[in-house]
N, C-alpha and C positions, 0 to 999 in steps of 0.2 A: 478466369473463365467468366465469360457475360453471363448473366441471371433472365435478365431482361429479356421475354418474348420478339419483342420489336426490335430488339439490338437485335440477336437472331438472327430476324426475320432480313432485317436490311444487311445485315452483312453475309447472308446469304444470295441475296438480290446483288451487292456487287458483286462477289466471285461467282457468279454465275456469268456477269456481265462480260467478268474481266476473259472469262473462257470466251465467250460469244467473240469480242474482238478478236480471239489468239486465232482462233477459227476463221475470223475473216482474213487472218495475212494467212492462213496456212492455205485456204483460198488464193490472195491474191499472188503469192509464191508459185503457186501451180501454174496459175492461168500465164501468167508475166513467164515464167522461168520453161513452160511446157508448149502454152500457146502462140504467145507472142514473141521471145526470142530465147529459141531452142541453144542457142551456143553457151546459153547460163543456166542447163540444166540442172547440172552436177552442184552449184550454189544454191541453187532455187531449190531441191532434193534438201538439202542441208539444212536451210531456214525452212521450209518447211517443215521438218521431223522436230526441229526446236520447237518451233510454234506450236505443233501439236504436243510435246510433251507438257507446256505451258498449260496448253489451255487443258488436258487431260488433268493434272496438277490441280487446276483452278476448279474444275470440275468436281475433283473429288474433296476439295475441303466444301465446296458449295454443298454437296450431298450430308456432310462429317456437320456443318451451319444449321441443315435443311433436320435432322435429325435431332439436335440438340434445341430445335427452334420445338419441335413436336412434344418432347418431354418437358420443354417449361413452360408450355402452352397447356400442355396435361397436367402439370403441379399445377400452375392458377388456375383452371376451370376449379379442381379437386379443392386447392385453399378457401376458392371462391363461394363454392358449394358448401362446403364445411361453415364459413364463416357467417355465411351470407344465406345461408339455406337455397335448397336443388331448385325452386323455383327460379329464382334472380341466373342463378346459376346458367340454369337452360335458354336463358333471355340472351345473358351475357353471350353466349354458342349460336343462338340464330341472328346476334346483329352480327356476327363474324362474314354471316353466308350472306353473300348477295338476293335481293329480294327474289329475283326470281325462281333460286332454285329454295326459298322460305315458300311462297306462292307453291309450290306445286305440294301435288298429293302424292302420296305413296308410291301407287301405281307409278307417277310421271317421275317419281325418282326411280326407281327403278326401271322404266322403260329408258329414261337419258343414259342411265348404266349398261342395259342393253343395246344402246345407239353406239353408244361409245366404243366398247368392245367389239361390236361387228364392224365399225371401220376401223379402230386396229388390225384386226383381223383382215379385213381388204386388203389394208395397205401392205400390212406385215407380209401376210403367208400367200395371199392369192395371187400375186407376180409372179412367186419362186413355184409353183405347184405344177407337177410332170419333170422336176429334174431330181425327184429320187427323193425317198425318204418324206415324201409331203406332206403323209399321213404323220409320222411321227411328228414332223415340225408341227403342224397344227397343234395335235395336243400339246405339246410339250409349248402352245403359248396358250393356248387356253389355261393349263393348269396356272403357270408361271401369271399369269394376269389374275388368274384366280384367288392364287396367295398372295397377292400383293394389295387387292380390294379387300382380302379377309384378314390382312394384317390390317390396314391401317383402319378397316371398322373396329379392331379389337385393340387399336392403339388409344383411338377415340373414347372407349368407355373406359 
């Protein structure tokens, strides 16, 4: 098993990548085998459901990468801290973050959080809303976004 943050981190960035192509033939299977010549439906169907299982596949060790990448990034902040004192520590943590979101103030992070979430929220629930159950989908993504921003602030300390 990799130690390495940055191993990780990039070998999470290719299996993300490698889904990203599987996706584009599961894509171009459709388009080719559905649009353009329907008598290779039944083959085009078949590479297709491969490709997706690939790229779902690729997907989930990205995510299995992206998690292991969190917890050794969590050991060295915490080694880093320890060794090096919580000062350096927190240095080490904001040259992580892009300057802009180091630039902003409390409020501005938290308003880009509330930015965020309302066009999730658009995109996600506001299309599908009047075909039943709308009210429930909503909350049930507000929460689910909920616990996911209050996992990974509690994964962070």
């Amino acid at each position: 098993m990799q130690s390495d943050p940055i191993d990780l981190e990039m070998s999470a960035a290719r299996w993300g990548l490698r889904a990203f192509w599987f996706l584009g033939g599961v894509t171009a299977a459709v388009i080719i085998g559905y649009g353009l010549i329907p008598a290779i439906s039944n083959p085009a169907f078949l590479i297709a459901v491969a490709l997706f299982v690939c790229a779902s596949f690729c997907a989930l060790v990205m995510i299995i990468r992206l998690v292991q990448y969190g917890f050794a990034r969590h050991a060295f902040y915490q080694q880093a801290s320890t060794r090096l004192g919580a000062p350096y520590a927190r240095e080490l943590r904001r040259a992580d973050k892009p300057p802009w979101w180091n630039n902003l103030s409390p409020l501005g992070k938290v308003t880009y959080w509330i930015g965020v979430v309302t066009v999730a929220f658009l995109v996600a629930v506001v299309p599908k809303m009047g075909n039943g159950n709308s009210a429930a989908r909503a909350i049930l993504f507000v929460v689910v976004i909920g616990a996911l921003l209050g996992g990974l602030r509690l994964l962070r300390r």
